[in-house]
Residue frames as qw, qx, qy, qz and C-alpha x, y, z in Angstrom:
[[0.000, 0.890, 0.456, 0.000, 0.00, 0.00, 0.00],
 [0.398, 0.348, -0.130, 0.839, 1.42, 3.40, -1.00],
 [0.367, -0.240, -0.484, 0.757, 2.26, 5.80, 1.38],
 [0.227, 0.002, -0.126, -0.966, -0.32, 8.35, 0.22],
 [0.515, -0.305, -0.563, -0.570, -3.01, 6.33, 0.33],
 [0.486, -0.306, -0.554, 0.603, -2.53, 5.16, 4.01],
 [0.040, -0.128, -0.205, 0.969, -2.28, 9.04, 4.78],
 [0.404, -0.146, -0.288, -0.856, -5.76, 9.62, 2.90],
 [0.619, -0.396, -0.652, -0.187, -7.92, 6.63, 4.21],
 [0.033, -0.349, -0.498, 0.794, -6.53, 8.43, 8.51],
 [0.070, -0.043, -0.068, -0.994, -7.47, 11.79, 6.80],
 [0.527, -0.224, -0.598, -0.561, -10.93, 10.06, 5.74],
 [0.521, -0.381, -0.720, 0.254, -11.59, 8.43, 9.40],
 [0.433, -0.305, -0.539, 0.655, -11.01, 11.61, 11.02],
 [0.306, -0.131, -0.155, -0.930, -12.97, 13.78, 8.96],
 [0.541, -0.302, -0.728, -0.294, -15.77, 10.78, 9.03],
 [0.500, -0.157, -0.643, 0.558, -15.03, 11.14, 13.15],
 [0.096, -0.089, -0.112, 0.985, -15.63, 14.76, 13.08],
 [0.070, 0.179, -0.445, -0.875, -18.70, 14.84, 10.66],
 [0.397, -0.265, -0.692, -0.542, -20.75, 12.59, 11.57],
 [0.183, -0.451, -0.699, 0.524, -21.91, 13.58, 14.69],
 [0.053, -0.344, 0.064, 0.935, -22.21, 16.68, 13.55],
 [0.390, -0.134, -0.662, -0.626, -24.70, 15.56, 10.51],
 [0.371, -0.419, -0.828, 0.031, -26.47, 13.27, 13.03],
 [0.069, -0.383, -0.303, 0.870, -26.70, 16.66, 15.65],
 [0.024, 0.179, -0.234, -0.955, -28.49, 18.33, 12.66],
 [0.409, 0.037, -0.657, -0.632, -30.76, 15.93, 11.48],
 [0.690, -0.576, -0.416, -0.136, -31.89, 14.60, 14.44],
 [0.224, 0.483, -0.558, 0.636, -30.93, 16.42, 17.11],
 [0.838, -0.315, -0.011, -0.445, -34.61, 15.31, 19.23],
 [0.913, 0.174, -0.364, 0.068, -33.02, 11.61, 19.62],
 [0.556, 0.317, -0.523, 0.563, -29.55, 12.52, 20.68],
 [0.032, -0.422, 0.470, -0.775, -30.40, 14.71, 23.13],
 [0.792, -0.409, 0.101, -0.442, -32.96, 12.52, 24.91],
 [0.848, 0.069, -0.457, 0.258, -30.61, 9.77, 24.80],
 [0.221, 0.379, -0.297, 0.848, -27.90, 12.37, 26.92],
 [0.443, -0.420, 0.102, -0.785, -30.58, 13.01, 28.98],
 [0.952, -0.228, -0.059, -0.197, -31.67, 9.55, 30.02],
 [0.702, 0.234, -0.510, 0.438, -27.94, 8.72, 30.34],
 [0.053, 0.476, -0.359, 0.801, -27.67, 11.28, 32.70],
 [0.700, -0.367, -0.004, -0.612, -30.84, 10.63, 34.70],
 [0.939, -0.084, -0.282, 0.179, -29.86, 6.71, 34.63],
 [0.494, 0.459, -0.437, 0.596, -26.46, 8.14, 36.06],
 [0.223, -0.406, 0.274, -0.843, -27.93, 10.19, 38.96],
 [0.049, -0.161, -0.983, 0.069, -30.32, 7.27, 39.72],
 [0.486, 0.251, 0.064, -0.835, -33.72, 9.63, 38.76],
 [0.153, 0.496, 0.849, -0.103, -36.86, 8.58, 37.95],
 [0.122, -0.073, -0.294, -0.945, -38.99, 10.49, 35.58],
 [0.135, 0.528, 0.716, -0.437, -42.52, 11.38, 37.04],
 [0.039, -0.281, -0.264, -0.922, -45.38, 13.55, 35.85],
 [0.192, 0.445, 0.742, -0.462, -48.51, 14.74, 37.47],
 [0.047, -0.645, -0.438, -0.624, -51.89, 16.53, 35.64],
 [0.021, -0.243, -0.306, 0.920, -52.62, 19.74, 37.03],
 [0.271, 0.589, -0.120, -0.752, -55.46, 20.75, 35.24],
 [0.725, 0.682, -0.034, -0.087, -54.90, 20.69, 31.41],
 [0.129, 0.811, -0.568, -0.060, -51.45, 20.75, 32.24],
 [0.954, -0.006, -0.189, 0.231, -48.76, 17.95, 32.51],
 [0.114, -0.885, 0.429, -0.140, -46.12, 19.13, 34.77],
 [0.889, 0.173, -0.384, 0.180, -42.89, 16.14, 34.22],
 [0.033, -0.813, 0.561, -0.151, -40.17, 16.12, 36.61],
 [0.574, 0.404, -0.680, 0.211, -37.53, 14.12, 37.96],
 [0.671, -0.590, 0.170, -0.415, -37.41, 12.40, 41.30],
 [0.965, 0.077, -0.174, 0.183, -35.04, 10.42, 42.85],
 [0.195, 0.744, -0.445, 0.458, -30.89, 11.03, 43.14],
 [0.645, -0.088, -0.612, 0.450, -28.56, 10.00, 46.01],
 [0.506, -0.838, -0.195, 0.063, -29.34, 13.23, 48.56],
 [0.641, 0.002, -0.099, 0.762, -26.10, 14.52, 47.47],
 [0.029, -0.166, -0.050, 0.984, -24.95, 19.04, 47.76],
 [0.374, 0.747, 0.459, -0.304, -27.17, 21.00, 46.43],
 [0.500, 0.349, 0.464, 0.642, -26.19, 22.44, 42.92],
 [0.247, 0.687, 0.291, 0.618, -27.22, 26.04, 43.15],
 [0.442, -0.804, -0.258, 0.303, -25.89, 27.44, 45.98],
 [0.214, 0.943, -0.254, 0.025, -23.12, 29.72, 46.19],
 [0.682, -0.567, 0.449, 0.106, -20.79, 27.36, 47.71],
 [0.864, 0.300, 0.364, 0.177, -20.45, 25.47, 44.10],
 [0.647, 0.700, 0.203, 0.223, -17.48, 25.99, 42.18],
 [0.619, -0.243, -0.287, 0.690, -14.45, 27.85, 42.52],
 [0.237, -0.556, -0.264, -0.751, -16.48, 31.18, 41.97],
 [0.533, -0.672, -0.127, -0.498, -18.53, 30.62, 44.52],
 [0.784, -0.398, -0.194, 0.436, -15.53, 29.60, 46.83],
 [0.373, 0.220, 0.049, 0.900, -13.60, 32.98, 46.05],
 [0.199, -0.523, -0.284, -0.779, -16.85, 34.57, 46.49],
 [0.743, -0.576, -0.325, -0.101, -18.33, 32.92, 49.61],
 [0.704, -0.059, -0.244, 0.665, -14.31, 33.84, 51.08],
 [0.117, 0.334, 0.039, 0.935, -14.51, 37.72, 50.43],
 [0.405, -0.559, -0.102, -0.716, -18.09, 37.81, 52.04],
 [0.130, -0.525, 0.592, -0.598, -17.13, 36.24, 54.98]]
């Protein structure tokens, strides 16, 4: 096998690597991102509820180990710089 071809058939994999997510992102981006989403959930150990309000459907999540909370100030090294200065 010449040495130029070799070089062209990487070049090809790693565009092909690059590109097709990207194509798949575009064309169906619904799919991917519930997949991601249920990976995550399945990670966390959630549980997807919903309840009817009404007319409404309100989904949420429910479940999780009882770990931090996520939206405090403590999170992050922001909010450790920050949570220092105010005392």
């Amino acid at each position: 096998m010449p040495k130029g071809s070799r070089k062209r058939i990487i070049l090809l994999v790693i565009c092909l690597i690059i590109i097709v997510p990207i194509i798949l992102y575009i064309v169906a981006p619904r799919p991917i991102v519930k997949r991601l989403i249920g990976l995550q959930r399945k990670a966390a150990k959630l549980t997807v509820k919903s309840v009817v309000v009404g007319d409404h459907t309100i989904v949420y999540s429910e479940g999780g180990t009882g770990g931090r909370e996520m939206g405090r100030w403590g999170d992050g090294v922001m909010g450790r710089r920050i949570n220092r200065e105010m005392g």
